[in-house]
NULO-578503 format. One record per residue (C-alpha): residue number from 1; y, z, x; residue in three letters; chain. Coordinates in steps of 0.02 Angstrom, whole numbers, plus 50000, padded with zeros to 5 digits. Each point is the difference from the previous one (the first is absolute). Layout:
% residues N
<pt i="NUM" Y="Y" Z="Z" X="X" aa="ALA" ch="A"/>
...
This chain:
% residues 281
<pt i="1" Y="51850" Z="53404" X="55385" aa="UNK" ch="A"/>
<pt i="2" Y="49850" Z="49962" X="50085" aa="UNK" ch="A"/>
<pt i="3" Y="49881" Z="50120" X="49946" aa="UNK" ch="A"/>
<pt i="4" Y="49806" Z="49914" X="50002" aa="UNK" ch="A"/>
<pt i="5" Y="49842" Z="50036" X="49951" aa="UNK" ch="A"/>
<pt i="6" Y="49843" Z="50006" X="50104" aa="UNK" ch="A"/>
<pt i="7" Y="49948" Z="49818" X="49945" aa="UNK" ch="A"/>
<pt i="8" Y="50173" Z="49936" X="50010" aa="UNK" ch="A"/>
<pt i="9" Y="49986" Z="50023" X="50192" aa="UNK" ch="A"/>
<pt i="10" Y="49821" Z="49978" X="50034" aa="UNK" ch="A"/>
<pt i="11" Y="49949" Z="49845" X="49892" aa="UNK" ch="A"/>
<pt i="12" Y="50134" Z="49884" X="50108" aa="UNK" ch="A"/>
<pt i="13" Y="49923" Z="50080" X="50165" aa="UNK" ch="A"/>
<pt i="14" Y="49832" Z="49966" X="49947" aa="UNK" ch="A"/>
<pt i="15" Y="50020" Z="49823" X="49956" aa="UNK" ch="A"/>
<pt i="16" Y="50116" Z="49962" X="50159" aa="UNK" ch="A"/>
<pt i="17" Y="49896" Z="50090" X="50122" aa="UNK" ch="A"/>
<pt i="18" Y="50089" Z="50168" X="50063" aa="UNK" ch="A"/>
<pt i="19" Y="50007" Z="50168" X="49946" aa="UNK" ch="A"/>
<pt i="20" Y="50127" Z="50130" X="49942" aa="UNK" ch="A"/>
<pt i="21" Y="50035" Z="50187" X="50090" aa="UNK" ch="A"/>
<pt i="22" Y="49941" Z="50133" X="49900" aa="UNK" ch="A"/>
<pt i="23" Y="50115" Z="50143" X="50094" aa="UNK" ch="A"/>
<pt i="24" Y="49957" Z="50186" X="49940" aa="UNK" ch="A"/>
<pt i="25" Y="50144" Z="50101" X="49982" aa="UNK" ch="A"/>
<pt i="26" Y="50039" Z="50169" X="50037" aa="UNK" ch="A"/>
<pt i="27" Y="50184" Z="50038" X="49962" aa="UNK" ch="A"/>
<pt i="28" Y="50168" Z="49900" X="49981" aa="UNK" ch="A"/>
<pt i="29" Y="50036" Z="49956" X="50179" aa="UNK" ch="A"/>
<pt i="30" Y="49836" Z="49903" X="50013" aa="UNK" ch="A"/>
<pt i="31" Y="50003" Z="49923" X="49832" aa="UNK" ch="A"/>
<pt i="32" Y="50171" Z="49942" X="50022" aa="UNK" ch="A"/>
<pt i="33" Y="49953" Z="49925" X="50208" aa="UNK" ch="A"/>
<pt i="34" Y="49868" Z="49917" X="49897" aa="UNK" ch="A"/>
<pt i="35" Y="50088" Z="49899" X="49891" aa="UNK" ch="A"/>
<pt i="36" Y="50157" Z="49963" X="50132" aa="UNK" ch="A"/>
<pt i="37" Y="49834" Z="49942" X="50103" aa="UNK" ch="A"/>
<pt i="38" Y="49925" Z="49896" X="49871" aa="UNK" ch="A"/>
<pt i="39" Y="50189" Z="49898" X="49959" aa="UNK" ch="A"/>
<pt i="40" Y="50025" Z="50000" X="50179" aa="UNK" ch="A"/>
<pt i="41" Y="49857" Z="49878" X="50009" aa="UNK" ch="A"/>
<pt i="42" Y="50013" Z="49913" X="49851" aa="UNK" ch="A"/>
<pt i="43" Y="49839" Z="50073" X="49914" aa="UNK" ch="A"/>
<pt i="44" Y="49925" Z="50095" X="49860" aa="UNK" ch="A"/>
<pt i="45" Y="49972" Z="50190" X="50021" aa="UNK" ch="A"/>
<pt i="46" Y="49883" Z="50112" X="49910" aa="UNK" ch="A"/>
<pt i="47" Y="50059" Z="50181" X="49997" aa="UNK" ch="A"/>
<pt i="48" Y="49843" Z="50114" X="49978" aa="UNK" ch="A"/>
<pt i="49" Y="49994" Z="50188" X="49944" aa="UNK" ch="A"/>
<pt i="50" Y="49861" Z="50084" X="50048" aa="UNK" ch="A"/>
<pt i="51" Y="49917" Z="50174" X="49965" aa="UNK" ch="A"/>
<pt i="52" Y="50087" Z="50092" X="50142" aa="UNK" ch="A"/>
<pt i="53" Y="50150" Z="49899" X="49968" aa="UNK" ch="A"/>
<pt i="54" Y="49996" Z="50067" X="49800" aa="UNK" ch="A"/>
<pt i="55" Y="49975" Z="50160" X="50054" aa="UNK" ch="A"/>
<pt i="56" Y="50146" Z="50028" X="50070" aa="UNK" ch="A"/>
<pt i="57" Y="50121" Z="49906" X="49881" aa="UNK" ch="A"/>
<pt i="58" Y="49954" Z="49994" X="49801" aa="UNK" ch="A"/>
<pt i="59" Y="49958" Z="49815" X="49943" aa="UNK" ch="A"/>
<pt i="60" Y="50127" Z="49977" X="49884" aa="UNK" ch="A"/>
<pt i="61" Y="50111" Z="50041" X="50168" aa="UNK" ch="A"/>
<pt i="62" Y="49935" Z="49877" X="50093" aa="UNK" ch="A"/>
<pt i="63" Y="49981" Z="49844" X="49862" aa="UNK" ch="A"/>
<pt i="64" Y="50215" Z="50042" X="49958" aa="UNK" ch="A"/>
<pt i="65" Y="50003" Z="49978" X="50200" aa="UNK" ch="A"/>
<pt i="66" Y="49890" Z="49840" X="50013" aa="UNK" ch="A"/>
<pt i="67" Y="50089" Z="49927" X="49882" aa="UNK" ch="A"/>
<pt i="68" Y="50168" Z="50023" X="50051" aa="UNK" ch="A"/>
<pt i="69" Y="49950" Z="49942" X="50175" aa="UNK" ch="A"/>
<pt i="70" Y="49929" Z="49818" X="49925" aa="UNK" ch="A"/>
<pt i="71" Y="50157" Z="49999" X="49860" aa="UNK" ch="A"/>
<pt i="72" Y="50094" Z="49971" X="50164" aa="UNK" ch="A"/>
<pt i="73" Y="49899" Z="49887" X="50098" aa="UNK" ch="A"/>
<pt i="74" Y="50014" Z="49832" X="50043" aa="UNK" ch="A"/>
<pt i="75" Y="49799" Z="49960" X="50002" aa="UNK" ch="A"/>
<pt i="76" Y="49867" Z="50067" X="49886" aa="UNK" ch="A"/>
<pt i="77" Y="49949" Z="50177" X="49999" aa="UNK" ch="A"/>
<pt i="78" Y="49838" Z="50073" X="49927" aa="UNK" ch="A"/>
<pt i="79" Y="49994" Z="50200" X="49934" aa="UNK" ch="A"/>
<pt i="80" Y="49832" Z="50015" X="50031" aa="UNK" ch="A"/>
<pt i="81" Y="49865" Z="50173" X="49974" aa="UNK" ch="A"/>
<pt i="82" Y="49883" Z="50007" X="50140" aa="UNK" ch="A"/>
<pt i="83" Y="49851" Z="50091" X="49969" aa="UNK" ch="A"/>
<pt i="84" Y="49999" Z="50038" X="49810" aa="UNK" ch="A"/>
<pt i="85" Y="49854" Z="50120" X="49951" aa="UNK" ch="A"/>
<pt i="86" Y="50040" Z="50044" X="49821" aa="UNK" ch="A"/>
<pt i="87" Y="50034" Z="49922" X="49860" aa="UNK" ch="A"/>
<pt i="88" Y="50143" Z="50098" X="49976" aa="UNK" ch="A"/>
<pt i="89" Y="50060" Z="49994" X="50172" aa="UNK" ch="A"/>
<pt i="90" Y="50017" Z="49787" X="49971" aa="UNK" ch="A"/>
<pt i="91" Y="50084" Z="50042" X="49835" aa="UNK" ch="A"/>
<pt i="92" Y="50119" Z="50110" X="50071" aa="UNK" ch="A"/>
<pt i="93" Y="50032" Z="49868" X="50142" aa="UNK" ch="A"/>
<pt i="94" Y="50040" Z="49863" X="49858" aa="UNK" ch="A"/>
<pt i="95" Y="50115" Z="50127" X="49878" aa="UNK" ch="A"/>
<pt i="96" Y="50105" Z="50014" X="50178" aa="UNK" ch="A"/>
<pt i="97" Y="50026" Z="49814" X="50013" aa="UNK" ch="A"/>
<pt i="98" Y="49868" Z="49951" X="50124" aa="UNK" ch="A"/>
<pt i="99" Y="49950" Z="49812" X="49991" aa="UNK" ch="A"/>
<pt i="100" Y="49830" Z="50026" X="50092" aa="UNK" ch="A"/>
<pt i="101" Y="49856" Z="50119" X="49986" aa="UNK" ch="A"/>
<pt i="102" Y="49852" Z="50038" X="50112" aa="UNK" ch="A"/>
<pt i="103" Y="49879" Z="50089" X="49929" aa="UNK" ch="A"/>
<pt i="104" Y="49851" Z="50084" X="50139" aa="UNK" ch="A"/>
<pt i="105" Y="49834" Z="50002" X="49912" aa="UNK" ch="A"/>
<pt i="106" Y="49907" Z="49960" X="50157" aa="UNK" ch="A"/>
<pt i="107" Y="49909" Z="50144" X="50038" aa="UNK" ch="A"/>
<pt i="108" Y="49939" Z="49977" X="49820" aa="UNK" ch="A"/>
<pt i="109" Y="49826" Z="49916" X="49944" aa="UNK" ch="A"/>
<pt i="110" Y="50043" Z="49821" X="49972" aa="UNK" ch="A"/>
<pt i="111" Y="49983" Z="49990" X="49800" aa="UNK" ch="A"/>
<pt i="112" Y="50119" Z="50143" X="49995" aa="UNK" ch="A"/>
<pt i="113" Y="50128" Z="49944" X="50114" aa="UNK" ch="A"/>
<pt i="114" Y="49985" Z="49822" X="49915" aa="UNK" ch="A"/>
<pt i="115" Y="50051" Z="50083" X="49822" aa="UNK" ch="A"/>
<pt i="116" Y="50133" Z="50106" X="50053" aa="UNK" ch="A"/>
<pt i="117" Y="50086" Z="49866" X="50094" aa="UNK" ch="A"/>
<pt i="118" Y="49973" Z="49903" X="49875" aa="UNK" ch="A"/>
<pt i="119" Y="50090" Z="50126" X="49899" aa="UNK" ch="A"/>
<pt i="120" Y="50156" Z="50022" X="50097" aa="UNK" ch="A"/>
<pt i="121" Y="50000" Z="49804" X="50024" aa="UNK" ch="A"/>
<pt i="122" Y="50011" Z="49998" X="49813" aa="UNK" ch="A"/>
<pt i="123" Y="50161" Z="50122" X="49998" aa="UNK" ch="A"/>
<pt i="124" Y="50093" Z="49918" X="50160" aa="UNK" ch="A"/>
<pt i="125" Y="49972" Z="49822" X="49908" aa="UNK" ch="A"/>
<pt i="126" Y="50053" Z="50049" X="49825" aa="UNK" ch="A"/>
<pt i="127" Y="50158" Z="50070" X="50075" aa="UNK" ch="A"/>
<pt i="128" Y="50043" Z="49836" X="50113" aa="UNK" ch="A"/>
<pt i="129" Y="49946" Z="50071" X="50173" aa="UNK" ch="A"/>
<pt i="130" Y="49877" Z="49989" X="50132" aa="UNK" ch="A"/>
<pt i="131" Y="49828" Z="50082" X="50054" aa="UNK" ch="A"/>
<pt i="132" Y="49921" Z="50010" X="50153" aa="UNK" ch="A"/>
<pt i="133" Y="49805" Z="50088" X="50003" aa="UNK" ch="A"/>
<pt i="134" Y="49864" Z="50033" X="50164" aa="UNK" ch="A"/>
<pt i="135" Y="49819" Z="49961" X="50007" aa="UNK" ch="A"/>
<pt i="136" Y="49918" Z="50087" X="50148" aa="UNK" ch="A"/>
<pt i="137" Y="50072" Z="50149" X="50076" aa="UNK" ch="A"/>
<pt i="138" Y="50122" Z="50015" X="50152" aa="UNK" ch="A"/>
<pt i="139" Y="49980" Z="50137" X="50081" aa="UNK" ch="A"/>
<pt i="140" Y="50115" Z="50111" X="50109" aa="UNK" ch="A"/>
<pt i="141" Y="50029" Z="50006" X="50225" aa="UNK" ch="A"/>
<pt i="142" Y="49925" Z="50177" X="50011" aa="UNK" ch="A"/>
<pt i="143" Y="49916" Z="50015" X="49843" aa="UNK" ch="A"/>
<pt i="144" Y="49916" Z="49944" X="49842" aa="UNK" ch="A"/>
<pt i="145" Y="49914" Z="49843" X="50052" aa="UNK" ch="A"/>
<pt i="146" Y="50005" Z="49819" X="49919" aa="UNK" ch="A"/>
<pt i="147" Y="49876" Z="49912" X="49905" aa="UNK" ch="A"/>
<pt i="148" Y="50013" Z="49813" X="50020" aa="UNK" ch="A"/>
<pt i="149" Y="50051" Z="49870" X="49857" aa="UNK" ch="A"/>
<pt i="150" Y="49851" Z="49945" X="49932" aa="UNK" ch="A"/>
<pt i="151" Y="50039" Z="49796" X="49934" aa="UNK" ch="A"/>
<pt i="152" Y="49897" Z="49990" X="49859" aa="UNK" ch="A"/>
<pt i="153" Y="50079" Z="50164" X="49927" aa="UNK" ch="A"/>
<pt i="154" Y="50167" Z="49939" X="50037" aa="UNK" ch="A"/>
<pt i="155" Y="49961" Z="49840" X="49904" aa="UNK" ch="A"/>
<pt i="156" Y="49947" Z="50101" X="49857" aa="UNK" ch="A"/>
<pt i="157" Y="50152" Z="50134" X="50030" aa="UNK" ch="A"/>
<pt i="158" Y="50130" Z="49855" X="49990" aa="UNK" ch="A"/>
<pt i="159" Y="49922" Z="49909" X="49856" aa="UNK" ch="A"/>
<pt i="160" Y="49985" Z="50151" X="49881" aa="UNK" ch="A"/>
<pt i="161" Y="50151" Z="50088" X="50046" aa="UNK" ch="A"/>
<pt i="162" Y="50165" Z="49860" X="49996" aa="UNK" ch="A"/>
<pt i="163" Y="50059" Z="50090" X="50147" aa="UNK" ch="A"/>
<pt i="164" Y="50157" Z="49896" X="50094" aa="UNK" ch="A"/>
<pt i="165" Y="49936" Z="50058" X="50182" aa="UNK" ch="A"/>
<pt i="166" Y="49849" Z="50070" X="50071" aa="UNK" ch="A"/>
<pt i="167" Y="50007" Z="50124" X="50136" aa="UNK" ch="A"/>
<pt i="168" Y="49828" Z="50004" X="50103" aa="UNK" ch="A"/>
<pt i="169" Y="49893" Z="50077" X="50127" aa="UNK" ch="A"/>
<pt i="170" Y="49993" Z="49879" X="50149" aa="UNK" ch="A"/>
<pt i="171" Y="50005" Z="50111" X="50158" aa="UNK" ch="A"/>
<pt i="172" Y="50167" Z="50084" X="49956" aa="UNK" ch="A"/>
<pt i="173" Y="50041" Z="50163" X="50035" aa="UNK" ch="A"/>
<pt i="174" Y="50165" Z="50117" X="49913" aa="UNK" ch="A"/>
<pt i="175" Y="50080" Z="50093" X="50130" aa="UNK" ch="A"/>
<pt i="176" Y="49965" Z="49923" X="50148" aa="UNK" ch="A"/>
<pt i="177" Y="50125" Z="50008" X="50148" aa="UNK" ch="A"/>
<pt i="178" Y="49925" Z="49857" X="50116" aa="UNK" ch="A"/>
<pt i="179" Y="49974" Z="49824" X="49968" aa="UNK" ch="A"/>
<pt i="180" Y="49804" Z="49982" X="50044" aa="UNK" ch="A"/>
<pt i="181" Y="49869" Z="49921" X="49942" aa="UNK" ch="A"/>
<pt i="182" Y="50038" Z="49893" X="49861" aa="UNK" ch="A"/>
<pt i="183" Y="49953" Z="49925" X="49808" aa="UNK" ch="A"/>
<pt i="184" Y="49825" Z="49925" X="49967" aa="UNK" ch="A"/>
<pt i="185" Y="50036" Z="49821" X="49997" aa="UNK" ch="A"/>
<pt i="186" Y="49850" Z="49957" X="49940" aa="UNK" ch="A"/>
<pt i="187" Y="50002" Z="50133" X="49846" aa="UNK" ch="A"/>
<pt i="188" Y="50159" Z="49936" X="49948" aa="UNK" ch="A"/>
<pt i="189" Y="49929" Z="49823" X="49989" aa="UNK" ch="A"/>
<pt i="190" Y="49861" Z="50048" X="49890" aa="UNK" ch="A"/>
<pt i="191" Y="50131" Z="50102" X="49883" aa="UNK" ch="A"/>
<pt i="192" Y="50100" Z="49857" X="49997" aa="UNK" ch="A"/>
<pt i="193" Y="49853" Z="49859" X="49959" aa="UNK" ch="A"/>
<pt i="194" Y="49970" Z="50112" X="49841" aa="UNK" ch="A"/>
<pt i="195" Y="50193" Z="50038" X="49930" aa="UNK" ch="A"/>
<pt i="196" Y="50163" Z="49916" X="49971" aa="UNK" ch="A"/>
<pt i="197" Y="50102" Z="50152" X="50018" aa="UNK" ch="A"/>
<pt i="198" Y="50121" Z="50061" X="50144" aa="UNK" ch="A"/>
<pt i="199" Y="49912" Z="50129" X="50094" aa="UNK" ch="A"/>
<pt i="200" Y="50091" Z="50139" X="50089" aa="UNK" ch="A"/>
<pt i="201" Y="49985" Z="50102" X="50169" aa="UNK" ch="A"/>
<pt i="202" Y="50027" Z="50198" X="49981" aa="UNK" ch="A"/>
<pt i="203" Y="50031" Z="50079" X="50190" aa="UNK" ch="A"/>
<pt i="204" Y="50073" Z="49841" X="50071" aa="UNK" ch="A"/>
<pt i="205" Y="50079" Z="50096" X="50137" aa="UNK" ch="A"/>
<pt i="206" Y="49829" Z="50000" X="50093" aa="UNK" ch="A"/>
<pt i="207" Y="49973" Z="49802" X="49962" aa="UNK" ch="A"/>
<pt i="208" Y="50047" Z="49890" X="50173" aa="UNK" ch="A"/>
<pt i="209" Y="50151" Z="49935" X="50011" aa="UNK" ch="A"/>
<pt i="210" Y="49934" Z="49806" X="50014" aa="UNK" ch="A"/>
<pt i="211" Y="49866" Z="50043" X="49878" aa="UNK" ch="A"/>
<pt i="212" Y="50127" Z="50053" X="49847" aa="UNK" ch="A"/>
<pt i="213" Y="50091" Z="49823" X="50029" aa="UNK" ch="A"/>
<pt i="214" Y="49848" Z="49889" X="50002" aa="UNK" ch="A"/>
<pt i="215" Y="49927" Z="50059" X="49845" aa="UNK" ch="A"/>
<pt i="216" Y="50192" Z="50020" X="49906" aa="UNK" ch="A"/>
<pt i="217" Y="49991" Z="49807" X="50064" aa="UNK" ch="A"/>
<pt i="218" Y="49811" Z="49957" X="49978" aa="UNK" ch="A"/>
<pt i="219" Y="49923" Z="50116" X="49841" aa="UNK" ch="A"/>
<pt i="220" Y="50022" Z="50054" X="49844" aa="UNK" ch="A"/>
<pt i="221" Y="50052" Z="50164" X="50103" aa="UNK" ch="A"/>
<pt i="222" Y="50193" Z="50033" X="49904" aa="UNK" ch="A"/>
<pt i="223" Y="50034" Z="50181" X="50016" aa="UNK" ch="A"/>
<pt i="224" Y="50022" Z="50093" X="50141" aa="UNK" ch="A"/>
<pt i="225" Y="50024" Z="50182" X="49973" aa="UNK" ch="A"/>
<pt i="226" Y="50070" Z="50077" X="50168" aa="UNK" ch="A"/>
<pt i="227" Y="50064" Z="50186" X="50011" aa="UNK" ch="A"/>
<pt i="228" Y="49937" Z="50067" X="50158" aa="UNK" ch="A"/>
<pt i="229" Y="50101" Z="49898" X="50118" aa="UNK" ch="A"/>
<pt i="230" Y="50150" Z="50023" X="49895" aa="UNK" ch="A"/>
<pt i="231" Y="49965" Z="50198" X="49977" aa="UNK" ch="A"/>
<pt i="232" Y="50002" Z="49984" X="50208" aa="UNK" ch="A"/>
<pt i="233" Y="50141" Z="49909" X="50012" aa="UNK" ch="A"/>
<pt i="234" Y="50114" Z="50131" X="49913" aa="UNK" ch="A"/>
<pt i="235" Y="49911" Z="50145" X="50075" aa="UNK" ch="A"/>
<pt i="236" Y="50045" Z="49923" X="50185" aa="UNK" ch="A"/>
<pt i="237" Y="50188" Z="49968" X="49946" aa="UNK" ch="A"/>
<pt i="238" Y="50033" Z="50179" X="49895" aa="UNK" ch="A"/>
<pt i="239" Y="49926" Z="50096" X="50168" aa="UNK" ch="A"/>
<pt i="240" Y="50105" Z="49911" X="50112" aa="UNK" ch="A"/>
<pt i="241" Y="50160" Z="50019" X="49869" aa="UNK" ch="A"/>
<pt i="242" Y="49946" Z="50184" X="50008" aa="UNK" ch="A"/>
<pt i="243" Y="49972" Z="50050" X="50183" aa="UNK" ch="A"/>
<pt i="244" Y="50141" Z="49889" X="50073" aa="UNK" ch="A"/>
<pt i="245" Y="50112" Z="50143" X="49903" aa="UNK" ch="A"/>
<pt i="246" Y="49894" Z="50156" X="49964" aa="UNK" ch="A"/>
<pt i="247" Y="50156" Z="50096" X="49926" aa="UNK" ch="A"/>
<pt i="248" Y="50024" Z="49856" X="49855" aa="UNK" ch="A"/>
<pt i="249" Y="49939" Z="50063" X="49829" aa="UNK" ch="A"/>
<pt i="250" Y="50083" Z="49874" X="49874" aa="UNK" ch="A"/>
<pt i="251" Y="49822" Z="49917" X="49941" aa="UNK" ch="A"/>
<pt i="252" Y="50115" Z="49856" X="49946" aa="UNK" ch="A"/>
<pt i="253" Y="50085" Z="49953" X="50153" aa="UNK" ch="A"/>
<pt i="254" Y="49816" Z="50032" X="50067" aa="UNK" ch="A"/>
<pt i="255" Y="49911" Z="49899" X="49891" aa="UNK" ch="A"/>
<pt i="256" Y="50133" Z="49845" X="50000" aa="UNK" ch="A"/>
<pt i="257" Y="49952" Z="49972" X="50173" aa="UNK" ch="A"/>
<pt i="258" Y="49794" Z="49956" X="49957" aa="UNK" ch="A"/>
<pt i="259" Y="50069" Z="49858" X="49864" aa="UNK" ch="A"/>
<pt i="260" Y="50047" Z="49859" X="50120" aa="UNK" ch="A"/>
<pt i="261" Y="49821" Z="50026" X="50113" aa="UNK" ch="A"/>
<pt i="262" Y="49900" Z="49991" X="49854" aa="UNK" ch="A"/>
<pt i="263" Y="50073" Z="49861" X="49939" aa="UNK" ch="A"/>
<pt i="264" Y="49965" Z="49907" X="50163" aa="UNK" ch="A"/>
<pt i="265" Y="49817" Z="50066" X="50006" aa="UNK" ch="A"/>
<pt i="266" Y="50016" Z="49937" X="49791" aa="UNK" ch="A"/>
<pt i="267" Y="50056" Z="49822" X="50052" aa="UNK" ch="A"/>
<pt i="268" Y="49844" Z="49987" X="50136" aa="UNK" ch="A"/>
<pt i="269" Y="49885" Z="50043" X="49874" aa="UNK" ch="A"/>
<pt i="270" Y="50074" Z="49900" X="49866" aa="UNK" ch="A"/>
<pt i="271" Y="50022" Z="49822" X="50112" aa="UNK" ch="A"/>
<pt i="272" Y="49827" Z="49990" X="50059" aa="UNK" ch="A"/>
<pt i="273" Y="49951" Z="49971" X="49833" aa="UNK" ch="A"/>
<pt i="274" Y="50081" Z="49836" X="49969" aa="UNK" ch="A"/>
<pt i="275" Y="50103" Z="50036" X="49835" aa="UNK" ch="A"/>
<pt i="276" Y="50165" Z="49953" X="50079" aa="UNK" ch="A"/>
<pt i="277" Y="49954" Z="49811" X="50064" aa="UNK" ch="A"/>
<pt i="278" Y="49912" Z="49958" X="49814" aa="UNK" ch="A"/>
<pt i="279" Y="50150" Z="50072" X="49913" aa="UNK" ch="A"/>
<pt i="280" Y="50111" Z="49901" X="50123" aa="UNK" ch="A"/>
<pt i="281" Y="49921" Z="49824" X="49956" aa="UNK" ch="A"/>
């Protein structure tokens, strides 16, 4: 069994310099691509349920199939809650055997968002699991827009609420199809002069390709969370599954075919950021 919690993962990656793959999942073919991707290179995985992702399939669905998925893995895999808003959403999350909660209080005032991540902190660490929180806001390709990681609040954010990782605001983007751009260097240096903590990157899919390994190598930069790319990936392989044989219908036989293309898009993502070669030595 090598089911892991969020610090079990990112505390080695943050001390060795690299980072871990945050993948958000949408249904069992890419969850399972995921974690053939992730023992394919020899590295941690972090399997990530999302809103859109728990609105389709109930959490206590999704944490029996996390967890049978890392039962039978041969490196460590982490049931993680992406974008907790509720209290009762995180509990729900934990009573389904989640090992890692993110709770989303960003677009809250900071006090607030300190004291009720503090509060699901609290919960995740009294039961033996992780917590991940945001300071700043990242915003969305298309709509609502970001507001940038302020340091001194994060200082403050990390300090009062015991959170494991920090996601922040550093010129990321959710949703975004093309790599362009890139993080504020400089921003993440000032977060990390004030904080001991792993910090994480939500919408990595729009984070350069060289960028992503030279902070996994170089900062305290540990979590990558990457859907877009992946989301693509399987979108390109199901259409071509589809049109190459309009009259099919079985969504099985269908959807067996977008498994071994994500997983190769999976193992891209998941080598750049160095977790195989530290595990290796």
């Amino acid at each position: 069994m090598t089911l892991a919690t969020l610090r079990d993962v990112l505390q080695p990656a943050y001390k060795q310099g690299y980072a871990v793959a945050g993948l958000v999942t949408l249904g069992w073919e890419d969850m399972r691509a995921y974690v053939a991707a992730a023992e394919a290179e020899n590295a941690p995985v972090i399997l990530q349920a999302g809103p859109s992702c728990r609105e389709h399939t109930p959490l206590p669905i999704l944490g029996k199939m996390f967890r049978h998925l890392a039962e039978n893995a041969s490196v460590p895999v982490v049931a993680h809650l992406d974008h907790g808003y509720t209290f009762d959403e995180c509990q729900e999350a934990l009573d389904s055997g989640f090992t890692s909660l993110m709770f989303d209080g960003s677009r809250k005032p900071l006090q607030q968002n300190i004291d009720e991540t503090a509060a699901i902190v609290a919960m995740a660490h009294a039961a033996g699991i992780s917590c991940e929180g945001e300071i700043g806001f990242v915003g969305y390709s298309g709509g609502e827009g970001s507001h940038g990681t302020d340091p001194e609040e994060a200082a403050i954010f990390a300090r009062e609420t015991g959170v494991d990782a920090m996601a922040i605001s550093v010129g990321n983007t959710h949703l975004q199809e093309k790599q362009e751009g890139g993080l504020d260097e400089a921003r993440i240096s000032a977060i990390e002069a004030v904080t001991n903590i792993p910090l994480v990157i939500h919408g990595g899919s729009g984070v350069p390709f060289k960028q992503r390994q030279e902070l996994a190598r170089n900062t305290a930069v540990c979590k990558y969370n990457i859907g877009t790319e992946l989301r693509m990936a399987f979108g390109a392989a199901m259409r071509e599954a589809v049109n190459r044989d309009p009259d099919r219908f079985d969504r099985v036989t269908i959807l067996k075919e977008t498994i071994d293309p994500v997983e190769t898009a999976a193992r891209n993502v998941i080598r750049a950021f160095g977790a195989a070669h530290k595990r290796s030595n």
